[in-house]
C-alpha positions as CSV (number, residue, x, y, z in Angstrom):
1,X,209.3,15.2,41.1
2,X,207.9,17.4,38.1
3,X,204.3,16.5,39.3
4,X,205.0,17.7,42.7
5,X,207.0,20.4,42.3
6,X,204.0,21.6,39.9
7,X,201.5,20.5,43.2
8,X,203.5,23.0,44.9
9,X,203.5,25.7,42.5
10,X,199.9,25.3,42.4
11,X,199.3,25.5,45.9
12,X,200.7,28.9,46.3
13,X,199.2,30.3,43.6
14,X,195.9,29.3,45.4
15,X,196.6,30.4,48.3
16,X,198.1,33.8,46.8
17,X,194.5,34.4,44.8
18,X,192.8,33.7,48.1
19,X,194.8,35.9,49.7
20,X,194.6,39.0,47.5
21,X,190.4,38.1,47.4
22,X,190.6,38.3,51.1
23,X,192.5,41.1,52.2
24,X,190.2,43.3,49.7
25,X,187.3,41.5,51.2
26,X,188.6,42.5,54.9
27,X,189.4,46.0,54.0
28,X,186.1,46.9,52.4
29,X,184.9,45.0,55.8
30,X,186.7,47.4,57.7
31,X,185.3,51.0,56.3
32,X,181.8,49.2,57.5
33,X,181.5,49.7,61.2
34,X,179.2,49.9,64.2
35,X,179.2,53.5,63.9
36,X,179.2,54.8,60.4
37,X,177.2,52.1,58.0
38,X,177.2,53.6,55.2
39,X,177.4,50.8,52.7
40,X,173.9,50.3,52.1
41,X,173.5,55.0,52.2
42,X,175.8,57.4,51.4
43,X,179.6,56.3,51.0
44,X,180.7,59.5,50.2
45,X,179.6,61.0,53.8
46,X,182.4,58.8,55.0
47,X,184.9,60.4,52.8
48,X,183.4,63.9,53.9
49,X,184.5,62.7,57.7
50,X,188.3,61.6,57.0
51,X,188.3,64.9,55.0
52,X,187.2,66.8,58.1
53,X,189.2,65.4,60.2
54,X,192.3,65.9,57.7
55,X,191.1,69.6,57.2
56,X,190.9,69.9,60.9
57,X,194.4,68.7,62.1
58,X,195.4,70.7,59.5
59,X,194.5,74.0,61.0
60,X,194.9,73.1,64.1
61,X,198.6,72.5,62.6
62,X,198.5,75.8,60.8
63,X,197.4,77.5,64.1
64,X,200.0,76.4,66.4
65,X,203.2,76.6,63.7
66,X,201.9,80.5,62.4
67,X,204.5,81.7,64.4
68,X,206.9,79.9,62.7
69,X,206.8,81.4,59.6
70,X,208.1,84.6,62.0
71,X,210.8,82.5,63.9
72,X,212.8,84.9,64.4
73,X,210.0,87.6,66.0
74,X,209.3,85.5,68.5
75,X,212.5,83.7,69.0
76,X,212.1,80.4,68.2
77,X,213.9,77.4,67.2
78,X,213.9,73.3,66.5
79,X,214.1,72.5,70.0
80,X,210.4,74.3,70.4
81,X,209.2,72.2,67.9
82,X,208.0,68.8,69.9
83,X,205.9,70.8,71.6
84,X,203.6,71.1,68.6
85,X,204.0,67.6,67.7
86,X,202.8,66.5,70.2
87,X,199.1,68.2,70.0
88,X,199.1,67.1,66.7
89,X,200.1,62.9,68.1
90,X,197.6,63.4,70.8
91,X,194.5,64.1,68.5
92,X,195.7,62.1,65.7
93,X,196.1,59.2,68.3
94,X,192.6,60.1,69.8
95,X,191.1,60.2,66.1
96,X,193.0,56.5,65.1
97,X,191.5,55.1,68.8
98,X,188.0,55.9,68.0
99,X,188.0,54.9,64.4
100,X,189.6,51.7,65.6
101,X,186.6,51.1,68.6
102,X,184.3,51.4,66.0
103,X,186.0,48.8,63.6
104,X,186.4,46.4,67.1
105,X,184.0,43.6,65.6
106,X,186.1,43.8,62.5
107,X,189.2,43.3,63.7
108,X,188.7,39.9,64.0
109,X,186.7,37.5,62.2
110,X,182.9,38.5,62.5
111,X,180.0,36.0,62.6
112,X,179.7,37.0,59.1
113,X,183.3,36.3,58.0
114,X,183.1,32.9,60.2
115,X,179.5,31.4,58.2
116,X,180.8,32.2,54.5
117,X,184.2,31.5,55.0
118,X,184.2,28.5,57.5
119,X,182.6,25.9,55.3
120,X,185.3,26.8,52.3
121,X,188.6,24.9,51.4
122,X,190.4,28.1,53.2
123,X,193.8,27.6,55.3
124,X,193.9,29.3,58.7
125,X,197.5,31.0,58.0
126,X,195.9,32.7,54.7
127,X,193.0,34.1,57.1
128,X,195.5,35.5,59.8
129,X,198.1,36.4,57.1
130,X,195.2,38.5,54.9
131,X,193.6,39.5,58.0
132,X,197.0,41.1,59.3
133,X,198.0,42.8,55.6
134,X,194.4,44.2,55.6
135,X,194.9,45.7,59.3
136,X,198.0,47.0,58.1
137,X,197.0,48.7,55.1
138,X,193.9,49.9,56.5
139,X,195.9,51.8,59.3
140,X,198.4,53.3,57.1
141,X,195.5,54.8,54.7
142,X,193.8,56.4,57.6
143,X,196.7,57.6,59.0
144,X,198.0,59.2,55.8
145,X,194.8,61.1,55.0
146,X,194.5,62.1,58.3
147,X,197.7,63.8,58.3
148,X,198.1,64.9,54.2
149,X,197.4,68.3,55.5
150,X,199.6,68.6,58.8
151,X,202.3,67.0,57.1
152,X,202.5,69.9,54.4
153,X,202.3,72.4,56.9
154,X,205.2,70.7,58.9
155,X,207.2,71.0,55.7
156,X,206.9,74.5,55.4
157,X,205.8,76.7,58.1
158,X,209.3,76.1,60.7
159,X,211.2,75.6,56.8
160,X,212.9,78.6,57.3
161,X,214.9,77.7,60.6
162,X,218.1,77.0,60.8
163,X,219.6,73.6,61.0
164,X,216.0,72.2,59.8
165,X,216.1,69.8,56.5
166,X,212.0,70.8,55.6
167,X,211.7,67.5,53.6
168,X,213.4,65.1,56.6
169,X,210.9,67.4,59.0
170,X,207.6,66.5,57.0
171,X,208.9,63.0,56.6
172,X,209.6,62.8,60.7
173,X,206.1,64.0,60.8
174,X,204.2,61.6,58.6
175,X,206.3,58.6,59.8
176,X,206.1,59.5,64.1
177,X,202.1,59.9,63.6
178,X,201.8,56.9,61.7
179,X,203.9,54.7,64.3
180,X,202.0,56.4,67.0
181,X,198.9,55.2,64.7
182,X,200.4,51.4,64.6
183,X,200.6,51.7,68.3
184,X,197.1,52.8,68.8
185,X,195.2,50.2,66.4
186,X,197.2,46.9,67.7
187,X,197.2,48.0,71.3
188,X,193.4,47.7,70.6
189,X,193.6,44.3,68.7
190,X,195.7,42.5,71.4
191,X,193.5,43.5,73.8
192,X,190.8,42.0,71.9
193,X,192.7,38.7,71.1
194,X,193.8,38.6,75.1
195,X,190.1,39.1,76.0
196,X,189.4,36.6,73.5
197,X,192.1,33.6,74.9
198,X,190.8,34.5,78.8
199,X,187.5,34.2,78.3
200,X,184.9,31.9,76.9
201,X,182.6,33.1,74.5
202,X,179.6,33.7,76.6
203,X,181.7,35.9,79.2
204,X,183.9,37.3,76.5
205,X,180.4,38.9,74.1
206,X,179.6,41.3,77.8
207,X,183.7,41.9,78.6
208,X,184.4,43.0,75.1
209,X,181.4,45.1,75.0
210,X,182.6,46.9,78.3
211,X,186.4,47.3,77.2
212,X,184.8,48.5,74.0
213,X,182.4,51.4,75.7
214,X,185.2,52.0,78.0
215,X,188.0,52.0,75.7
216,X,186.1,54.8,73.3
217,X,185.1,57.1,76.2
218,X,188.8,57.3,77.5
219,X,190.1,58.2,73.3
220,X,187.0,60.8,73.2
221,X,188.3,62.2,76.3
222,X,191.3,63.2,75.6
223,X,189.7,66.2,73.4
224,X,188.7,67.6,76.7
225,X,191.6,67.4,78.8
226,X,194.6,67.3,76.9
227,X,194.5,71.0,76.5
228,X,193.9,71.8,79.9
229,X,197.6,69.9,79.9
230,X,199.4,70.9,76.9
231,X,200.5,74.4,78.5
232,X,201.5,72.6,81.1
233,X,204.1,70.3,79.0
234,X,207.2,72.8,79.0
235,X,206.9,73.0,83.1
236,X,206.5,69.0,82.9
237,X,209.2,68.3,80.8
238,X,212.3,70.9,82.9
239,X,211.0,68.5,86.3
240,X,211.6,65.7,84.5
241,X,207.7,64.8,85.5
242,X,207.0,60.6,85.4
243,X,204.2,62.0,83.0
244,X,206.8,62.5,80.0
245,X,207.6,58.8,80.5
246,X,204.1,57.3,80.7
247,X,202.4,59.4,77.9
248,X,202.5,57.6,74.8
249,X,202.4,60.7,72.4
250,X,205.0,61.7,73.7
251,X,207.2,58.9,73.0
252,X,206.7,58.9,69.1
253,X,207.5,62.8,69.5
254,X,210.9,61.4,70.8
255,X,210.9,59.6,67.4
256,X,209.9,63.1,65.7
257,X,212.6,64.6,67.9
258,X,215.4,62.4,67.0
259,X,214.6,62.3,63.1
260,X,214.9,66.0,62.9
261,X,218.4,65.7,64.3
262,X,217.8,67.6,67.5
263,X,218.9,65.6,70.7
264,X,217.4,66.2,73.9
265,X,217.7,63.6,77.0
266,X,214.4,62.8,77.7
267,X,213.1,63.1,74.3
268,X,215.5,60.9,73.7
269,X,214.6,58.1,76.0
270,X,211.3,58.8,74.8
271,X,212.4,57.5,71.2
272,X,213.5,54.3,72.4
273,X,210.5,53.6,74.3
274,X,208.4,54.2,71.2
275,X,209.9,51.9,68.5
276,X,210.2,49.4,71.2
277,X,206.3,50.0,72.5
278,X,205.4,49.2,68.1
279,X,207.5,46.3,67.7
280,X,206.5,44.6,71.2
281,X,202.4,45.2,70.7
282,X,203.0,43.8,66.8
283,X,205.0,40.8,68.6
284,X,202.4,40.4,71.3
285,X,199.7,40.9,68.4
286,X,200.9,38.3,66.1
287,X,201.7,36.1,69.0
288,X,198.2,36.1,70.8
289,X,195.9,35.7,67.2
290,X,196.9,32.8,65.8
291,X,196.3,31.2,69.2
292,X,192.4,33.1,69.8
293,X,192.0,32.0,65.8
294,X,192.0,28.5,66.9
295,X,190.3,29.1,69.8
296,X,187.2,30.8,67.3
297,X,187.3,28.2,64.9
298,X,186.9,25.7,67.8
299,X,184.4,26.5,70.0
300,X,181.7,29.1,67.5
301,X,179.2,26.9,68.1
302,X,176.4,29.4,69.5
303,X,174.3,27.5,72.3
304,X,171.3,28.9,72.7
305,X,170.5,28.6,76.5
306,X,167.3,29.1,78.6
307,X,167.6,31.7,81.1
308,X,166.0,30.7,84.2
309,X,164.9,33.5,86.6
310,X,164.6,33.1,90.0
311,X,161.3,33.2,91.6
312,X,162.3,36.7,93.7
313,X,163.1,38.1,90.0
314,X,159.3,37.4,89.0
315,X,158.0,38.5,92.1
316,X,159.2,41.7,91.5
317,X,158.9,41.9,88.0
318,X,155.3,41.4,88.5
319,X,154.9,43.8,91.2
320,X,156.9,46.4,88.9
321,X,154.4,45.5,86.2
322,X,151.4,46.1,88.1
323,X,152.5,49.1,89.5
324,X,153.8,51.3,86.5
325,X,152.7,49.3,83.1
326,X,149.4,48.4,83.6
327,X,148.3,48.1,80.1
328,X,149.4,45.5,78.1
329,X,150.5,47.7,74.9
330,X,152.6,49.6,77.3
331,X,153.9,46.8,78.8
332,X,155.2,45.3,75.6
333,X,156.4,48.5,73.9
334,X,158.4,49.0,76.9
335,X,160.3,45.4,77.2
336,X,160.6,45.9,73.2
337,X,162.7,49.0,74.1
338,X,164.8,47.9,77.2
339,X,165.7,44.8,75.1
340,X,166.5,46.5,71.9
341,X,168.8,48.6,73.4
342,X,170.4,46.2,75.6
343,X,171.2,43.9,72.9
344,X,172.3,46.5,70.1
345,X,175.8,47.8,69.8
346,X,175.4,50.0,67.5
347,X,172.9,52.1,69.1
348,X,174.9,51.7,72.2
349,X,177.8,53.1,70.7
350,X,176.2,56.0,69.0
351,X,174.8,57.0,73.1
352,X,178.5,57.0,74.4
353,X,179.2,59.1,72.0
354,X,176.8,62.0,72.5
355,X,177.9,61.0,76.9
356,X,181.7,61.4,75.8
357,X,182.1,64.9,76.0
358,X,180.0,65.9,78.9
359,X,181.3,62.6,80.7
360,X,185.1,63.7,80.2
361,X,184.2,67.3,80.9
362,X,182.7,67.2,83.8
363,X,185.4,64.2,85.3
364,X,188.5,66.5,84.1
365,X,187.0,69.4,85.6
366,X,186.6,66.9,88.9
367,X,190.1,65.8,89.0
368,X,191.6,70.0,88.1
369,X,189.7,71.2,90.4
370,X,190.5,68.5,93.0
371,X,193.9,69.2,92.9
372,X,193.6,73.1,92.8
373,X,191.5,73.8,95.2
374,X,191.2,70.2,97.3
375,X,188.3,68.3,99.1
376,X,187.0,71.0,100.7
377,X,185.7,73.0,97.2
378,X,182.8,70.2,97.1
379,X,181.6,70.8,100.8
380,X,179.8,74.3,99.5
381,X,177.2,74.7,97.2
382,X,179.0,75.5,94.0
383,X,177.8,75.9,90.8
384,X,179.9,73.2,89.0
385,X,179.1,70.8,91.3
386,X,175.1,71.8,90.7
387,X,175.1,71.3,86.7
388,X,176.6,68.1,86.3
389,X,173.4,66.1,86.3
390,X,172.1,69.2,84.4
391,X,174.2,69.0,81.3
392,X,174.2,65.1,81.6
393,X,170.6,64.6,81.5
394,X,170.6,67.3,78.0
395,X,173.1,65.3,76.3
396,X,171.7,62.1,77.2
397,X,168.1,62.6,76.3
398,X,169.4,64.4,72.7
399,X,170.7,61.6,72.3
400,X,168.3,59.1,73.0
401,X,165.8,61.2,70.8
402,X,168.6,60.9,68.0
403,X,169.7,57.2,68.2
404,X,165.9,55.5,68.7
405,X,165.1,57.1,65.3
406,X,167.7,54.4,64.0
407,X,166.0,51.5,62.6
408,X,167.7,48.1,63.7
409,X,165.7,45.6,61.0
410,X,163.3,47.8,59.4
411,X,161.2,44.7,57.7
412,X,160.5,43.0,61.2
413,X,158.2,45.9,61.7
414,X,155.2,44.4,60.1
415,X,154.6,42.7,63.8
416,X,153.3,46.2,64.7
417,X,151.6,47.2,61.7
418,X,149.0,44.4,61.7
419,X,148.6,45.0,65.6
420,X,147.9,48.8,66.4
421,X,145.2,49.8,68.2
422,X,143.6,52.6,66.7
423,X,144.6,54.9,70.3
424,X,148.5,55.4,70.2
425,X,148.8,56.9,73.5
426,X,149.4,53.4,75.3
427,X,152.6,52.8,73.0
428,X,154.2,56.4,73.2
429,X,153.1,55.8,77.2
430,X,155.5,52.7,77.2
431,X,158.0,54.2,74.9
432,X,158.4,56.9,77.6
433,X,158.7,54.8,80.6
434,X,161.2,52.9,79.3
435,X,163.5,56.2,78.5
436,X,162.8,57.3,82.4
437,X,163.6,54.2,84.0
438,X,166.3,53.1,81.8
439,X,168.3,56.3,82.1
440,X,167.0,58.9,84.0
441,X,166.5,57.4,86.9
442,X,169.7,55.5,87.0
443,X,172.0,58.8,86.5
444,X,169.8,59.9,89.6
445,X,170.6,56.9,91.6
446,X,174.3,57.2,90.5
447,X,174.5,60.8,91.3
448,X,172.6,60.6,94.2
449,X,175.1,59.3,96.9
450,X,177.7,61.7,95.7
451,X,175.7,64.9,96.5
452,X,174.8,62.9,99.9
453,X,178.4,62.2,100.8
454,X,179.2,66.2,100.1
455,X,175.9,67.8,101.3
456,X,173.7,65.5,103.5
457,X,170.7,64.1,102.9
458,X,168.2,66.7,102.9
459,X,170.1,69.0,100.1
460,X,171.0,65.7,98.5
461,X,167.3,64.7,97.8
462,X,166.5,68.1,96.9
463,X,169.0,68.6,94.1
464,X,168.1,64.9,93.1
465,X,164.1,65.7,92.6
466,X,165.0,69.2,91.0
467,X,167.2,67.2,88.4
468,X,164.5,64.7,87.5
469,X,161.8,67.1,87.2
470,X,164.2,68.9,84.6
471,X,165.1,65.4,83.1
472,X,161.0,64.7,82.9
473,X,160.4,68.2,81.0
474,X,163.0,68.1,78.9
475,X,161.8,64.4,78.1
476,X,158.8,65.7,77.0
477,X,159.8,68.9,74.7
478,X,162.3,66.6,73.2
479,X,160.1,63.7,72.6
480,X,156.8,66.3,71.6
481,X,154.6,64.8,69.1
482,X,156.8,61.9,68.3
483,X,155.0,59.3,66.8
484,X,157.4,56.4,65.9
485,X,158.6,53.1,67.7
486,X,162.0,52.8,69.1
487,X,163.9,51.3,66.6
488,X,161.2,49.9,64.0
489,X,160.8,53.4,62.2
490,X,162.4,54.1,58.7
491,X,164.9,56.5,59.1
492,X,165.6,59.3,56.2
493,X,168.9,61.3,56.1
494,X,168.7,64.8,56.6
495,X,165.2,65.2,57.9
496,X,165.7,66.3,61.1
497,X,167.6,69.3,59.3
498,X,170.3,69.7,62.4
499,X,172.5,71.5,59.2
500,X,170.1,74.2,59.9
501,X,169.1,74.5,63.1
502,X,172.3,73.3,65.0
503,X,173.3,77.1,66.2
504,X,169.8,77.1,67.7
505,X,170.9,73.8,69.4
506,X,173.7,75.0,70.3
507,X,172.1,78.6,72.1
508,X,169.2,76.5,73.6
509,X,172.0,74.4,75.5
510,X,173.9,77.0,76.6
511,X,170.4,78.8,77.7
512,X,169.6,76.0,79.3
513,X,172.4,74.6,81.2
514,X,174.0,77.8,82.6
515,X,170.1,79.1,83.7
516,X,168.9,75.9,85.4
517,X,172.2,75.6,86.9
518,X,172.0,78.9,88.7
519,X,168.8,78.4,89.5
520,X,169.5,74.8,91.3
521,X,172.3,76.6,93.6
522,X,169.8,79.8,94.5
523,X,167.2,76.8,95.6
524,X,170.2,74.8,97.6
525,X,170.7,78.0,99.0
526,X,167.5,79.2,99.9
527,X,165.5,75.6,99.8
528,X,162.2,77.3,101.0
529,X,161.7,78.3,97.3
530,X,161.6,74.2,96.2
531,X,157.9,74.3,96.7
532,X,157.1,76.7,94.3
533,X,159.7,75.2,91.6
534,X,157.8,71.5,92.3
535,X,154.6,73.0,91.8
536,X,155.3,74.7,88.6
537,X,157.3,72.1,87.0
538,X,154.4,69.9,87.8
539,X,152.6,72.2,86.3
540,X,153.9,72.0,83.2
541,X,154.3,68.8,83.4
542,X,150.7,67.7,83.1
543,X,150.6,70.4,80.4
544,X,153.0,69.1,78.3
545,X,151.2,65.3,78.7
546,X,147.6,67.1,78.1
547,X,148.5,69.2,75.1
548,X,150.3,65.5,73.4
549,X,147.6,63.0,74.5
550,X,145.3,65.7,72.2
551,X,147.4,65.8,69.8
552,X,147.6,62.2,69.3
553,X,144.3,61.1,70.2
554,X,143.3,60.5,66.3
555,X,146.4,59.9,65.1
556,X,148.5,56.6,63.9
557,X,152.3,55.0,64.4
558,X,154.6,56.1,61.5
559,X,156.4,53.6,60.1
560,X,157.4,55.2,56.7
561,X,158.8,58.3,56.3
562,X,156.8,60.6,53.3
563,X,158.6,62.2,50.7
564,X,158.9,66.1,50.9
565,X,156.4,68.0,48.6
566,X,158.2,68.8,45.1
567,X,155.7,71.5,44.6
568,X,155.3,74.8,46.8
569,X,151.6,75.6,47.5
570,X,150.9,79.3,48.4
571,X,147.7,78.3,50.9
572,X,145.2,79.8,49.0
573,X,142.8,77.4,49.7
């Protein structure tokens, strides 16, 4: 009995090692994500970031409770006070989405977890159970540094109205933000695990990559539209709007609400439906896991399967070859680049975020102005309707020119070292067509049939061939004496020097996207004057391509960055 009771004992002190080794192991996992990977750079930029966005909520905090501190000037009281809380739930929620997108790999087990941990004497409940506590405590640190500041400001700024307990009032604070938080980061796990029990693994790698890019746009979204809505929330709220009832910030401002002792009917309700909303996704989360975790462990196995392509796929692929990528450099640095891209996530991820903003912009401007001013708005040239393929193309060739800079396994390079031709034209060449037919000609396909629908065909195709010849420009100013492969350059911190020249970036946008877009109605208006835009975009066009096949005529790849100069020379040679 001694023997086993000491079996016992013995047991759970295993188990309670392993499980304090893995949950730090899954934590430090978790601050090392598709977006940010700073474990082999700069940790401490990733501290900058949560300080940022701490210092950030906290002004916007201190700008929207200022008034506060003059209650009484401007007549105001507790019951104004979910108002602000629930800006601050919105971006906080927002914030906790996109930091948990990024960490969607790590949620789980990853394929690194799976090879060093599968082969060890490790039970499946410590996994989940270390996995969970990790999740849990990872959440709850974000969430508080997040909200350090806005929390202080919460205490203090409305302190000094009556019937208001400060301390209960930053409490209600830190505690509805970090339930809203909870809600957040295990709606996106079970959705995960659910995608996970569904599908099989082949299918479930391209789902989860489209919930993932999906899921990320619609969190980095609601920086563009919620304030369009938030003065609109007091109108909402006296009509009883279905809105107040489906908007999950605004249930954990019902928690805020009731905390602060201040009852109100549908903030009420609202209350309810948040603590119920945490402790159902938490039920559903550690209900669906356990069941995906055996599912994982069972069928890994990766399968490595032959893709047969049909013979019409050839056909045209070799038609497509002949006719655009003649050369065989070309031809190889292209398929390196539309593969590269396809396959890597990070890189992916990194686009969708520079598309976010413009994307929700342009679709919550859509949807306002479909509503205000109805079908008929689109019918007429108008000048919203002209830039959206405009500031689109700006933000997606930016960032293309910022993401293929980003090395994906710097060592496998050596494949094009011991290869170059001494003429690099051929690789920039295929570098180039890959951009253009990869995304800019899609977003032109895509936009196409909606200027069609609107305008008919003839303005349609002009607005369409004035937006590529833009696209093709700014492709080459952007892309002007680059001399690295996609994706097999070392990339240095800091060189591109945006710390400095950002407002420029900034100026040459606006520049850009408001002149070109006035420009594009004047030609839908007066489309006589197309001719003499083709001609001297073409223009410069072949300028751009003569002045850079000069350029690089004697020239060779970069694979290695040099090291800045430590000494100034004055030129005197």
């Amino acid at each position: 009995m001694l023997l086993k009771d000491m079996k016992i004992f013995k047991t759970i002190s295993n188990e309670l090692r392993q499980f304090y080794s893995l949950s730090r192991h899954f934590l430090t996992r978790l601050f090392y994500n598709d977006l940010l990977k700073f474990e082999n750079q700069q940790r401490e930029q990733q501290i900058v970031l949560l300080v940022i966005f701490s210092v950030s909520i906290g002004y916007i905090s201190q700008t929207i409770l200022s008034p506060y501190l003059w209650s009484k000037m401007f007549n105001l009281s507790v019951s104004d006070l979910w108002l602000q809380e629930t800006l601050i739930l919105s971006l906080n929620m927002a914030l906790i989405g996109v930091i948990t997108i990024s960490n969607w790999d790590k949620i789980f087990l990853d394929r690194m977890d799976y090879i060093n941990l599968i082969s060890l004497p490790v039970r499946a409940r410590v996994l989940f159970v270390a996995k969970f506590f990790s999740l849990l405590i990872f959440i709850v640190i974000i969430s508080t540094i997040l909200n350090i500041f806005s929390t202080l400001i919460f205490i203090f700024y409305p302190g000094n109205l009556p019937n208001f307990n400060p301390f209960f009032g930053g409490l209600a604070h830190y505690l509805s933000n970090l339930l809203g938080s909870l809600f957040v980061f295990f709606a996106v796990a079970f959705i995960q695990s659910l995608l996970m029990i569904l599908f099989k693994r082949e299918i479930f790698k391209k789902v989860s990559a489209f919930f993932q890019f999906t899921l990320l746009l619609g969190f980095l979204s609601v920086f563009v539209w919620f304030p369009m809505v938030y003065k609109s929330l007091p109108s909402l709220k006296d009509n009883a709007s279905n809105f107040m009832d489906y908007y999950p910030p605004l249930w954990f401002t019902g928690i805020y609400n009731h905390m602060i002792c201040k009852t109100d009917p549908i903030l009420e309700r609202n209350c309810m439906i948040g603590l119920i909303a945490v402790f159902l996704l938490v039920a559903l989360y550690l209900t669906a896991v356990p069941i995906s975790l055996r599912r994982y462990l069972k069928n890994y196995a990766v399968n490595q399967k032959r893709i047969k392509y049909i013979s019409l796929f050839k056909y045209l692929k070799h038609i497509f070859q002949q006719l655009f990528l003649k050369h065989p450099v070309q031809y190889a640095i292209f398929m390196f680049y539309i593969k590269t891209l396809k396959r890597s996530k990070e890189h992916k991820l990194k686009l969708i975020l520079y598309l976010a903003f413009p994307i929700s912009f342009f679709i919550s401007r859509f949807i306002h102005i479909y509503i205000k001013e109805g079908e008929s708005f689109f019918w007429s040239v108008n000048f919203y309707f002209v830039s959206i393929p405009i500031g689109l193309y700006f933000f997606l060739i930016v960032g293309l020119r910022l993401i293929v800079i980003y090395p994906i396994m710097l060592e496998a390079n050596w494949i094009f070292k011991i290869s170059e031709l001494i003429q690099i034209k051929n690789y920039i060449k295929g570098f180039k067509k890959g951009l253009i037919f990869s995304s800019v000609l899609p977003l032109a396909i895509i936009t196409y049939p909606l200027y069609h629908y609107f305008w008919g065909m003839k303005l349609a195709i002009y607005h369409t061939l004035y937006c590529l010849f833009i696209a093709l420009l700014l492709l080459e100013v952007c892309f002007i004496n680059f001399r690295k492969l996609p994706f097999a350059s070392e990339y240095v911190p800091g060189k591109l020097k945006l710390k400095y020249f950002w407002p420029y970036l900034v100026l040459g946008f606006f520049g850009y996207f408001f002149s070109l877009s006035k420009l594009g109605v004047y030609l839908l208006n007066n489309p006589h004057y197309y001719v003499f835009f083709f001609s001297i975009a073409f223009i410069m066009y072949l300028g751009l391509r003569f002045y850079e096949n000069y350029k690089i005529k004697e020239l060779h790849l970069i694979y290695e960055e040099e090291p800045e100069s430590v000494m100034l020379t004055l030129g005197l040679d």
